[in-house]
N, C-alpha and C positions, 0 to 999 in steps of 0.2 A: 504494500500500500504506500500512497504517497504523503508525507507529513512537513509540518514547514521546521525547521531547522535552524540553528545559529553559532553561528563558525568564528566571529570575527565581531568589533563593532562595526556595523555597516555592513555585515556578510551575512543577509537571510536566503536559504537558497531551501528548496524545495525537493525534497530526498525522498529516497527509497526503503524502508525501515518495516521489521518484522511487522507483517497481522498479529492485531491483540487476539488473546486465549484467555479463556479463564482460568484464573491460577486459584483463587480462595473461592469456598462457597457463598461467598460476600458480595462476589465483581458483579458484573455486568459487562457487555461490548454494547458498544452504540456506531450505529451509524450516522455522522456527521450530517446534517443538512444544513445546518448552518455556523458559522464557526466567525471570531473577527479580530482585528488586531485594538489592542489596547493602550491608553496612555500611557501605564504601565511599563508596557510591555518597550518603550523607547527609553527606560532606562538602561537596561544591556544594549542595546543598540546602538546607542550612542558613546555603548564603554563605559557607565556613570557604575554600572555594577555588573560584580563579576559573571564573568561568561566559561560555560564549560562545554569546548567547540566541541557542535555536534549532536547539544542535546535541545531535544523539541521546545518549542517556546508555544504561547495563546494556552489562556485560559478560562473559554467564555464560548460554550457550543451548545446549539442545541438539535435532537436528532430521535432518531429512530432505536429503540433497543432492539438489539440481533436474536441476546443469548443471556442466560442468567446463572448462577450458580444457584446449589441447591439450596441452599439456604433463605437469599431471597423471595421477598413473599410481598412487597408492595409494588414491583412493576416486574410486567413478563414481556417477551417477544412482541412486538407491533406497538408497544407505549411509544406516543409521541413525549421527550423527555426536556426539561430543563436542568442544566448541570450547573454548580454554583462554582464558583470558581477554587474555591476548596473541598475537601470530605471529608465528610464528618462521620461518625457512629450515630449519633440521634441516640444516644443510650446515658455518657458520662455523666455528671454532674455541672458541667457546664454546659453543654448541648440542653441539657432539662433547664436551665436557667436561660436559655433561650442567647444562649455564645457561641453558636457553631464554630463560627471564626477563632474560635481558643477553644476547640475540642482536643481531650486528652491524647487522644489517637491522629488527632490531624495530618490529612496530605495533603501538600499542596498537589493542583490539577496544572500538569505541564511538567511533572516533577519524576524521578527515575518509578515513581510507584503510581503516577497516575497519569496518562500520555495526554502530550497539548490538544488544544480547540484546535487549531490549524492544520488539520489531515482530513483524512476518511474515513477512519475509524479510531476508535480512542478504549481504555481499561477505565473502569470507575471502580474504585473500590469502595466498599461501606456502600453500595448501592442504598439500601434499603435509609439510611442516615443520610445521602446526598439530594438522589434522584426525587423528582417529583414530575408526575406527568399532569399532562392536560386531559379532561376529560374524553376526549375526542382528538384523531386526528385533525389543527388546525386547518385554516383556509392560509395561503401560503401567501395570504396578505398580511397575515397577524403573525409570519415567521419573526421578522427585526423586534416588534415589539418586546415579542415572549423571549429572545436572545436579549435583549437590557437587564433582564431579570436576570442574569448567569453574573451579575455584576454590579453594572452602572446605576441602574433604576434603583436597585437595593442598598448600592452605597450613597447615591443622591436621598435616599429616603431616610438612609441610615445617620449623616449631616444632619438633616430638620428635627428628626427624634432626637439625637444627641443633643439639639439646642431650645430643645425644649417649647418649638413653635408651636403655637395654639392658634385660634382663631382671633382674625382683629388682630393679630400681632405687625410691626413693619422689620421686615427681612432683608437683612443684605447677601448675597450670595457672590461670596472672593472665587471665580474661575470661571470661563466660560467653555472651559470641553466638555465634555456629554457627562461627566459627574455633575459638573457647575451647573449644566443645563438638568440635568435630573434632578441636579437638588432644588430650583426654582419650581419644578414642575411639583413636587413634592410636598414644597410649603405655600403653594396656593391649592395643592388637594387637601393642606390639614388648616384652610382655612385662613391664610393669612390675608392680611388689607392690604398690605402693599410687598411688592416683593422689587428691591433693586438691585436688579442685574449689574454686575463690574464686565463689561465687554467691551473691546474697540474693534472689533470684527463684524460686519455688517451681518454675513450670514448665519455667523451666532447671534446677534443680536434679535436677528428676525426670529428663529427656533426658541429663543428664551421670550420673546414676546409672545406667540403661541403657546408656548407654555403656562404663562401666565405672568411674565414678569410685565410689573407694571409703568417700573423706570427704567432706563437705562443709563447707567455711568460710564461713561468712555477713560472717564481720567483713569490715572494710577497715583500711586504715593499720598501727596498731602493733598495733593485739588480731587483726589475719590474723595480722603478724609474731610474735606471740606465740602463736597459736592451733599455727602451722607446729610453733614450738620447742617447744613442748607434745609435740606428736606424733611428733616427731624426738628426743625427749631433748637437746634444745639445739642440736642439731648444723647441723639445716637440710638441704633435698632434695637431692636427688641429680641434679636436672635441674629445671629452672621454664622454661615457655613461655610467654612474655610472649604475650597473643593484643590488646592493645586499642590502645597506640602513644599512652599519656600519657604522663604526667612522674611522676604519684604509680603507675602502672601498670607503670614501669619502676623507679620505689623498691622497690617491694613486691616487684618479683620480684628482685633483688638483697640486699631486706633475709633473704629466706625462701632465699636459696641458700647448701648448706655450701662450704668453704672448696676450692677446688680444681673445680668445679663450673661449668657453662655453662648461664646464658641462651642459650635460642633465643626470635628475634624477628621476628615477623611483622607485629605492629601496625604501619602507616604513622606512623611519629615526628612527633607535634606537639610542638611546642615540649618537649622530654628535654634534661635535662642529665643527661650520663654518672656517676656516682660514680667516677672513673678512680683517685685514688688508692685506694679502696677495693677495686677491682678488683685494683689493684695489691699492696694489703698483702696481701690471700687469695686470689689466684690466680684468681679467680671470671672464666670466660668468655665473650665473647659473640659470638652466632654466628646466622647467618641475615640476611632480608631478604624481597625481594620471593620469591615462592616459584616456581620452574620448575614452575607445574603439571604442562605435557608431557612432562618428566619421569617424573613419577611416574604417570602416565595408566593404562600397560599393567597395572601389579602391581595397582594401584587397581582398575581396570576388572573384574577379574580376581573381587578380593574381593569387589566387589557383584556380580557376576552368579552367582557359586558361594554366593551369601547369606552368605557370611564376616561380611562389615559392615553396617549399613545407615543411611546417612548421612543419606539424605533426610530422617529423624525431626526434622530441622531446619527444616522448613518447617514450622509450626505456622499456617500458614493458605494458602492457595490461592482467587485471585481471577482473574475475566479481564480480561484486557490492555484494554477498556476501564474499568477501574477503578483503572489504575495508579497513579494522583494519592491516590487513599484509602490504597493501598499504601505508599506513600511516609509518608502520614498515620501509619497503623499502625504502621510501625520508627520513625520519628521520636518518636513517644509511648510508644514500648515494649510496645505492644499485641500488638506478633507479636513473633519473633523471626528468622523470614525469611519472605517472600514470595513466593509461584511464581507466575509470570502464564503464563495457558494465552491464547493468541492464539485 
């Protein structure tokens, strides 16, 4: 079978690599139908982090189940599947506390125990703790939406709950890639009054107004921070969801939060220093991390198939899985803003 691969920064090349088996009575195989490249995933690619040539990269597919071990007992052969971007057991003490993402057992998906999004077919281990299927086989219009859920959707959602957005709240959202845009979409589903988008990009601008944002801030630095207090009569939001995991990215969303107030953070932290006495003098909280997709799967799954949401509008271009290395081209220069590789 064919899987995407990563040799190099800047080296994704499209290989040839064993058919998955099932090895535990736990796995599953799945047939790929939809797979995509991730912000993520331009960390190694760029060299930011280490790379070990050769082994599969993409952790966000959604498809067809082949084959099941014996064990498995919540999806069989023919399940249309969503895969979270880790696996879980669904059994731990933290998986019960509703942590997938810090299950005791954790794989990551893309990892030597669990094979990337980016192929034709891929191993899920802990099926029964990971997989969740759709009721039905989808309309393959609702394929990109129900693929956000393997990630983006669930960490944009995951941002708003960490910051505690309720209805009537004013929201600022730090990022405009398909986190930043999920998370806009997220906290006008949990009811916010105003939601201000940080974007200087026209065609995220447009998807995050779709979504529901209702400002848009072009600035960056002190004129966002200023643009915020502008619109807040000095005071500052009611909840900011950091979506990007810089240092001036983590400034901005601390400088635009009112006093008593939480950051939710989803961005992978490069190189952050905290404002901690700051946090300290105004109460300003912060809250979040890696996101329990599987978590939030069900309610998610729910809204895009009843057309509540529709998240896939994040995929602004669609290529096939032999083109992935152009793909990678494209979010690295900002040309797309995500990816969908159709095998």
């Amino acid at each position: 079978m064919r899987a995407t691969t990563i040799h190099a920064p800047f080296d994704i090349r499209l290989s040839e690599v064993p058919d998955p088996v099932i090895e535990a009575p736990t796995d599953a195989v799945v047939k790929i139908v939809a797979g995509c490249i991730c912000g993520s995933d331009l960390w190694p690619y760029r060299g930011e982090n280490k790379i070990t040539p050769g082994s599969r990269i993409g952790h966000e597919y959604v498809g067809i189940v082949q084959e099941v071990g014996a064990d498995v007992r919540t999806v069989r052969p023919g399940d249309f599947v969503v895969t979270p971007f880790v696996a879980s057991d669904g059994t731990c003490p933290n998986c019960l506390a509703g942590f997938q993402s810090a299950c005791q057992n954790l794989v990551g998906i893309g990892s030597d125990q669990a094979d990337g999004g980016q192929g034709e077919f891929a191993k899920v281990p802990m099926a029964d703790g990971t997989l969740v299927a759709t009721p039905g086989v989808p309309d393959d219009a609702l394929v990109p939406s129900l693929l956000t859920l393997s990630d983006v959707m669930g960490t944009g959602w995951h941002a708003a709950r960490s910051a505690r957005v309720k209805a009537g709240d004013t929201v600022v959202v730090v990022g405009d890639g398909a986190v930043g845009l999920c998370g806009v979409l997220a906290a006008s589903r949990m009811g916010a009054e105003r939601v201000l988008a940080l974007s200087r990009h026209e065609s995220r601008q447009e998807i995050a107004r779709q979504f529901g944002a209702t400002h848009i801030i072009a600035e960056r630095g002190e004129e966002a921070k200023a643009a915020v207090l502008e619109l807040t009569a000095g005071v500052g939001a009611d909840a900011v969801l950091e979506c990007v995991g810089t240092d001036q990215s983590f400034s901005t969303a601390f400088d635009v939060a009112r006093p008593g107030s939480t950051v939710g953070f989803v961005g992978v932290p490069h190189g952050v220093e905290l404002p901690l006495r700051r946090m300290f003098r105004t109460n300003v909280g912060l809250a979040g991390g890696m996101a329990p997709a599987r978590q939030y799967l069900p309610e998610l799954m729910a809204d895009v198939l009843s057309g509540a949401i529709n998240p896939g509008l994040v995929f602004d271009a669609e290529l096939p899985l032999e083109d992935v290395a152009e793909g990678y081209k494209m979010m690295h220069e900002r040309r797309a803003i995500k990816v969908l590789l159709r095998p």
